[in-house]
N, C-alpha and C positions, 0 to 999 in steps of 0.2 A: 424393231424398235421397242416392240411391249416386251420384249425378251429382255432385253439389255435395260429396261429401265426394272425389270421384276429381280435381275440379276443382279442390278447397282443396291436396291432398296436391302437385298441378303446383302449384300457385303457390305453392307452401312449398319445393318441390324447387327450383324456380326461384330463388326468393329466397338461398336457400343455397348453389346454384353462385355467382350474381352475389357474395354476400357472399365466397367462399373466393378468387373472381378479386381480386377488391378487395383483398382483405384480403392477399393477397399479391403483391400488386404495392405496396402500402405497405412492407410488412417489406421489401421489395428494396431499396425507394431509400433506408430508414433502414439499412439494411446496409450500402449505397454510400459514405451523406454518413459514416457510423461509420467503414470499415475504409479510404476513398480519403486522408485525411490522414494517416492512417499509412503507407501503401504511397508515398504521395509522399513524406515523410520520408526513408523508407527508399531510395529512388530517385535523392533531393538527396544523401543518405550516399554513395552508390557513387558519385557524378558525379565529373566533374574538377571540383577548388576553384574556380579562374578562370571553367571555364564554367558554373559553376553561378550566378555573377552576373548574368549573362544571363536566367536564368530562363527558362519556361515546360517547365520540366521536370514531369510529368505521372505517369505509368504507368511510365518506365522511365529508365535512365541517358543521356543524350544520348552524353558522352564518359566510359566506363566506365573508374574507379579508385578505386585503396582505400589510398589516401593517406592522407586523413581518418583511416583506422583503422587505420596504420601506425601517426601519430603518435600518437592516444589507446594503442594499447597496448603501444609500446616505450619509453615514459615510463621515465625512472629509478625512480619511486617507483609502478609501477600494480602491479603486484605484490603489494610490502608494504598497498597499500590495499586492495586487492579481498581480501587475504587479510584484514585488518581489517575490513571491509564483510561480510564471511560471518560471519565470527566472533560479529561485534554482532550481524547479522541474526539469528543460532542462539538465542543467551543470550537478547537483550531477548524474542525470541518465547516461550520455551519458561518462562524464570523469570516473564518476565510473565503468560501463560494461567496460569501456575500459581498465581501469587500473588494475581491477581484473581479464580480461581476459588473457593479458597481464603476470602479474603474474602466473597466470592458467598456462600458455602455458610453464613456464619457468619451473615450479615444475611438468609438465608432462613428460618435457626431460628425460629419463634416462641417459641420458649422463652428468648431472649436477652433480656434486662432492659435495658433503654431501645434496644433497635431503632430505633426511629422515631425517637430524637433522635440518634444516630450515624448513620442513612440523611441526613437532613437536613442533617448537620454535613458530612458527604461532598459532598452537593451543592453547597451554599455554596461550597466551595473550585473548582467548575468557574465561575463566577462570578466571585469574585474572585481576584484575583492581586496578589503583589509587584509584579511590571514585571520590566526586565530586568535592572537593578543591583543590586539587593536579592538577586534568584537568581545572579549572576556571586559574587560575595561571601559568600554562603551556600556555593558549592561550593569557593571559597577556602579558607573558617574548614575546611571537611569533609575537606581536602588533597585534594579531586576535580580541582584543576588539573594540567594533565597526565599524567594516568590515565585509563590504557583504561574503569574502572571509571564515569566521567563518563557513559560513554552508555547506563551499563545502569540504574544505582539512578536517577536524578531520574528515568528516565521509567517505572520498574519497576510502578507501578499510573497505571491508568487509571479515573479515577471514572466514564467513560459507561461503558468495558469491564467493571468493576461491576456498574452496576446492568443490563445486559442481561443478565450471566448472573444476576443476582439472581432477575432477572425469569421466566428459561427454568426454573429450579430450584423456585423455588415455584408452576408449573405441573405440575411432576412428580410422582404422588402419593403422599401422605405415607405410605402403606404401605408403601410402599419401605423407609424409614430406618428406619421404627415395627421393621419385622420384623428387620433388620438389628443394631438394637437390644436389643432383646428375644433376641436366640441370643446376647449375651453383643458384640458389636461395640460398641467405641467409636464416636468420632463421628469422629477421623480414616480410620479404618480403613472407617466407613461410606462418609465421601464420597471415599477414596482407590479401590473395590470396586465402590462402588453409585452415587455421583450422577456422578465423572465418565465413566465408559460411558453413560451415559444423556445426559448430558449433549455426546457427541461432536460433533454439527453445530451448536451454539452456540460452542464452542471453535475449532472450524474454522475459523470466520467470524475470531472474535479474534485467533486465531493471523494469519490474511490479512491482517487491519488491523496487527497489532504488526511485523509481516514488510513491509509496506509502509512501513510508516511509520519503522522503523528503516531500510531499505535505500536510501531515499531523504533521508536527512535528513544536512545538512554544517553547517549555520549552528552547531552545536553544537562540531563539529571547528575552526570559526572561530571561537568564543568561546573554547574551555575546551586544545584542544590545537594550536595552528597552528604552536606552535615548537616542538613535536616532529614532524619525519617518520618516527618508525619508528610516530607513533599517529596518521597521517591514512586518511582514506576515500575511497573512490571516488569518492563524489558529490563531496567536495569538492576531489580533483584533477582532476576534469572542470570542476569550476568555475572552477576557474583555466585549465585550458585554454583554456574557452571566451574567459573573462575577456582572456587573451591573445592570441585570435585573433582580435577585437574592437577591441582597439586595435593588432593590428596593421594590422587594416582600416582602419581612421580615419588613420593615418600614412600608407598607401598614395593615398588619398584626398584626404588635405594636399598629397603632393609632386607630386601628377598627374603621375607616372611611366611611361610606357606600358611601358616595360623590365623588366616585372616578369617573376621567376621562374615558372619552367614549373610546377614542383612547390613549392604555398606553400599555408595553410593559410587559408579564408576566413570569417568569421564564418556565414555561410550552410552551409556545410561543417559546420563543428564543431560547432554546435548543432545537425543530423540526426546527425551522427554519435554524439554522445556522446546523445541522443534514442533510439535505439536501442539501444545498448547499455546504457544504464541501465534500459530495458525489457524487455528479455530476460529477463531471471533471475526476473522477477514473471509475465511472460505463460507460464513454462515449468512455474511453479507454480500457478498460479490453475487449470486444468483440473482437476487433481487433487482440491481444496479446492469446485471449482465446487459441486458436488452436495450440501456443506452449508451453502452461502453463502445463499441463499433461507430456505431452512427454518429455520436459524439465526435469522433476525435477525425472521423472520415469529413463531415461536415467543418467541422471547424478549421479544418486545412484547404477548405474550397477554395477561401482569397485571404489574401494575408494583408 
């Protein structure tokens, strides 16, 4: 029996290295196939424009320049957008976790008389929608055209952003509020004290998503503000860039030119280039966020 129990422990021992070799030589090559199309991006960005037409650029710059990112950042207008692209990123994050949490906090009461027919009526609206003329027109009638204001209130609640923290808050338990209550605390004051510190790595998450999703978003700056430049964004002067080094490609391409400029901007180029730098400012925060992004959204799907 101490034979066969000393013999089970090796081939348990056994099976457990082979699984840790295995197991991480997978996490390697998902590591690889993950971070090698960014690293090339990033590689295409540095290269010279023209030869980067050429392709098989890999791990590093073939012919090293930063032309590319000359031109994205001595734009007349990248300035005034990146300083507008912060701006929006600040507000829609911080008004929005607040005003969905807010919300959250209200549709977690059970004590609120038709809950369940305002959760519902909430949902519906993720569902259906105007379209896109109905909301152009709507932001019309509201004098939302041509105001910074346009990018914060239509997107200012989030019905998924809702009902996740609805979700994380009425897993928290009710003795919290009850006690909070009972010393004499309102219900602002409770959930402004007591649910959101408790509720910090559900917020985190949100914040991450309202922060993405505001710092990447232009089709809006192309709807609502495109004929004001003092109110365009980042994204959507890279869009134009891009936009235009695109067709300048296409023209080059028409006149079979071989005489082309040494220093010119290629659609290959401009799309790493502005790929990268629109990347940046999310990869420098998401570390920070990282540590409640998991537990966040694991929690908050406890109960619905």
């Amino acid at each position: 029996m101490v034979k066969d129990l000393a013999g089970h422990k090796k081939r348990r021992g056994l099976n457990i290295g082979v699984f840790d070799v295995v197991n991480t030589i997978i996490m390697i090559i998902i590591a690889i196939v993950m971070i090698y199309p960014f690293w090339n991006t990033i590689a295409v960005s540095f290269n010279d424009a023209q030869d980067s037409l050429r392709g098989g650029i890999t791990l590093s710059p073939r012919v090293f320049s930063t032309y590319s990112y000359q031109q994205i950042l001595t734009s007349r207008l990248m300035v005034t957008a990146t300083v507008n692209s912060v701006l929006r990123t600040v507000l829609a994050t911080v008004l929005g976790v607040f005003v969905s949490a807010l919300i959250a906090y209200v549709l977690s009461r059970k004590e609120l008389v038709g809950r369940k027919f305002i959760t519902v009526y909430f949902l519906v609206t993720m569902y259906v929608s105007a379209g896109l003329i109905p909301t152009y027109f709507l932001m019309k009638d509201l004098k939302l055209l041509n105001n910074f204001w346009v990018y914060i209130l239509p997107n200012l609640i989030s019905v998924y952003n809702v009902i996740v923290i609805k979700s994380f808050m009425q897993a928290l338990p009710e003795s919290l509020s009850e006690a909070a209550i009972v010393d004499g605390a309102g219900h602002f004051r409770t959930f402004v004290q007591i649910i959101i510190p408790c509720s910090k790595p559900v917020l985190a998450t949100i914040a991450l998503w309202c922060a993405v999703g505001a710092w990447n978003a232009w089709f809006d700056t192309f709807l609502y503000n495109s004929s004001k430049d003092e109110l365009t964004t980042l994204q959507y002067e890279m869009m134009k860039l891009l936009s235009s080094a695109m067709n300048q490609g296409k023209q080059q391409s028409l006149s079979d030119s071989s005489n082309t400029m040494a220093n010119t901007v290629t659609p290959t180029s401009m799309r790493a280039a502005v790929t990268v730098v629109a990347s940046v400012p999310i990869l420098v925060v998401y570390p920070f966020l990282q540590k409640y992004f998991v537990k966040g959204v694991t929690l908050g799907a406890v109960k619905g």
